[in-house]
C-alpha positions in Angstrom: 13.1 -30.1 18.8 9.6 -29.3 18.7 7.7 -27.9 16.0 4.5 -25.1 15.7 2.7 -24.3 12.9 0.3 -21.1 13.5 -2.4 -21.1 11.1 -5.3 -18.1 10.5 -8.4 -19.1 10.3 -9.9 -18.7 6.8 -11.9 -15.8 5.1 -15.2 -15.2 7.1 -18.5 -14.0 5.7 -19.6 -10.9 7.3 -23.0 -11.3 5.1 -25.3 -12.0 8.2 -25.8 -9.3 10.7 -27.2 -11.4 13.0 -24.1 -13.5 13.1 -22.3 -12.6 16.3 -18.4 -12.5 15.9 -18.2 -16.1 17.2 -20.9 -17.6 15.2 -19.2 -15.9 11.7 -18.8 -18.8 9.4 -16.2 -19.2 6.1 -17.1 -17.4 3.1 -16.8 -18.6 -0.5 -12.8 -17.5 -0.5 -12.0 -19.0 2.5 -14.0 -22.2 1.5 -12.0 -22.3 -1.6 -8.6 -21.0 0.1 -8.4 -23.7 3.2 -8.6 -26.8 1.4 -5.8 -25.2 -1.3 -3.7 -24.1 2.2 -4.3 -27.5 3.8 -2.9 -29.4 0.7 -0.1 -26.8 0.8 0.8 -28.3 4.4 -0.1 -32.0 3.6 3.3 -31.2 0.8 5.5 -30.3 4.2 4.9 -32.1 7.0 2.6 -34.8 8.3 0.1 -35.0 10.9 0.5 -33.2 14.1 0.8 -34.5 17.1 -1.7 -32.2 18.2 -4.9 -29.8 16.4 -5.6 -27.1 19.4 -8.2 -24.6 17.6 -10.4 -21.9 18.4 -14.0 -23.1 19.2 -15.5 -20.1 16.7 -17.4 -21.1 13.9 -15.2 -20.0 11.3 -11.8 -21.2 13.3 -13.4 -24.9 13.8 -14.2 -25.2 10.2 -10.2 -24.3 9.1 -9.2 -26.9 12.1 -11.5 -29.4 10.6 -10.2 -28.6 6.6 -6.2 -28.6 7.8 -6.8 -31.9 9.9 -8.5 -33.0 6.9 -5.8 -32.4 4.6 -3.2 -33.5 6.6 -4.5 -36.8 7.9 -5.5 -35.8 11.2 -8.8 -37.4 12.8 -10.9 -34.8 13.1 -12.3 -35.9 16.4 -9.1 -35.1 17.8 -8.9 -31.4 17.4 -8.4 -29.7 20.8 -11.4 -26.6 20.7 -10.3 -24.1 23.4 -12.1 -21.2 24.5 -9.0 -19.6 25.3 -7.7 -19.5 22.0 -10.6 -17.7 20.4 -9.9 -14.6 22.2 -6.3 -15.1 23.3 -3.3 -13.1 23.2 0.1 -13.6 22.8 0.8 -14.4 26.7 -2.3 -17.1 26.3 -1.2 -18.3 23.5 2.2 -18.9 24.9 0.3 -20.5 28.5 -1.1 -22.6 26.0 1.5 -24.3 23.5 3.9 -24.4 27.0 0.8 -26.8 28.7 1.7 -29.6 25.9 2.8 -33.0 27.0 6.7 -33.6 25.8 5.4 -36.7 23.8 3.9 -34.1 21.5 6.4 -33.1 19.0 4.8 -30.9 16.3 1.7 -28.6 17.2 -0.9 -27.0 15.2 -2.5 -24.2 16.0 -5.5 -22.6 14.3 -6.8 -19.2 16.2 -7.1 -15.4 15.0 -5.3 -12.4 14.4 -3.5 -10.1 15.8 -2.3 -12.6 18.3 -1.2 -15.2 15.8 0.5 -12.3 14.1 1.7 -11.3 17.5 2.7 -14.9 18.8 4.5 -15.7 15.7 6.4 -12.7 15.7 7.2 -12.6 19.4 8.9 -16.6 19.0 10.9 -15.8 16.1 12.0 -12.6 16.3 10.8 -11.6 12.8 8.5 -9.1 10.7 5.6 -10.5 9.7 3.4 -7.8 9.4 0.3 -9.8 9.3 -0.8 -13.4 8.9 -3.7 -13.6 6.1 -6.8 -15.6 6.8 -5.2 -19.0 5.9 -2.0 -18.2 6.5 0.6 -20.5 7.8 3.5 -20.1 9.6 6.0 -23.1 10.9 8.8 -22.3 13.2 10.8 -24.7 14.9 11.4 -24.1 18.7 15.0 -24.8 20.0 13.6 -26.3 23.1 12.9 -30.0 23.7 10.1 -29.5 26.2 7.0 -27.2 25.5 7.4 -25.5 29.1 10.8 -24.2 27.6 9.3 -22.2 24.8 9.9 -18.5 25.1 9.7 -15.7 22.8 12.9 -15.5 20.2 14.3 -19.0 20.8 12.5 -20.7 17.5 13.4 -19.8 13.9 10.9 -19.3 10.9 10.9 -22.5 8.8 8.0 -21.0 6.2 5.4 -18.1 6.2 2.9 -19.4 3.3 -0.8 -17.8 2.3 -3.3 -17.9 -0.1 -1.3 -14.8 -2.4 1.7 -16.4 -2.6 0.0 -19.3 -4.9 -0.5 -17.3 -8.6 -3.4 -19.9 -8.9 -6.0 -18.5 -6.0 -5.0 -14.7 -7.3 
């Protein structure tokens, strides 16, 4: 059985006009809503086998706080180009391209297709991930290549709101 966890990047800053959309870093929510989300995830599971991320500035900075949290080297994390404007077919080309030693996956990238992806594998309403959102489904399939939409089932769907202490 393999395992994905789908996380949002954090809250951005839109403060800097000359920021392109790539270069947007975290703003003072998402700085303080990451760590709290990675120590969230540190409570569930372990270290992935795999960090594949979103090269974007505010995208590499959530990779970095998650692989922080959950006792993953940081020099590790996978930065794909793909991922920062993928959609759900990408997304999909990408988590079925992981070796079969891999068994549990992060994945750190943006909305809608994390939205998208997530609801296309499980079959269920989510409406919409919020920026540090996680969501862990585990895939019925013992090889990544296997992985196709509605064969996993939702384990948890967790963000910031949901913790009275970051309302």
């Amino acid at each position: 059985m393999k395992r994905l966890f789908l996380i949002r990047h954090a809250k951005s800053s839109w403060n800097d006009p000359e920021a392109s959309d790539f270069e947007r870093k975290l703003n003072k929510r998402g700085k303080r809503d990451a760590p709290f989300m990675a120590r969230q995830l540190a409570g569930r599971t372990g270290a992935p086998d795999i960090l594949i991320a979103s090269p974007a500035s505010r995208a590499r900075k959530t990779a970095e706080i998650m692989a922080d949290g959950v006792g993953y080297a940081r020099k590790y994390i996978r930065f794909e180009k793909d991922v920062y404007d993928a959609g759900t077919q990408d997304l999909l080309r990408i988590v079925r391209s992981l070796d079969d030693e891999c068994r549990s996956a992060f994945v750190v990238g943006h909305n809608y297709a994390i939205t998208d992806f997530a609801e296309r594998l499980t079959g269920e309403s989510l409406n919409n991930i919020p920026t540090s959102g996680i969501v862990a489904v585990d895939c019925g399939v013992d090889q990544w290549q296997r992985l196709a939409y509605g064969n996993c089932h939702l384990l948890f769907f967790d963000f910031p709101k949901n913790h009275a202490e970051l309302r």
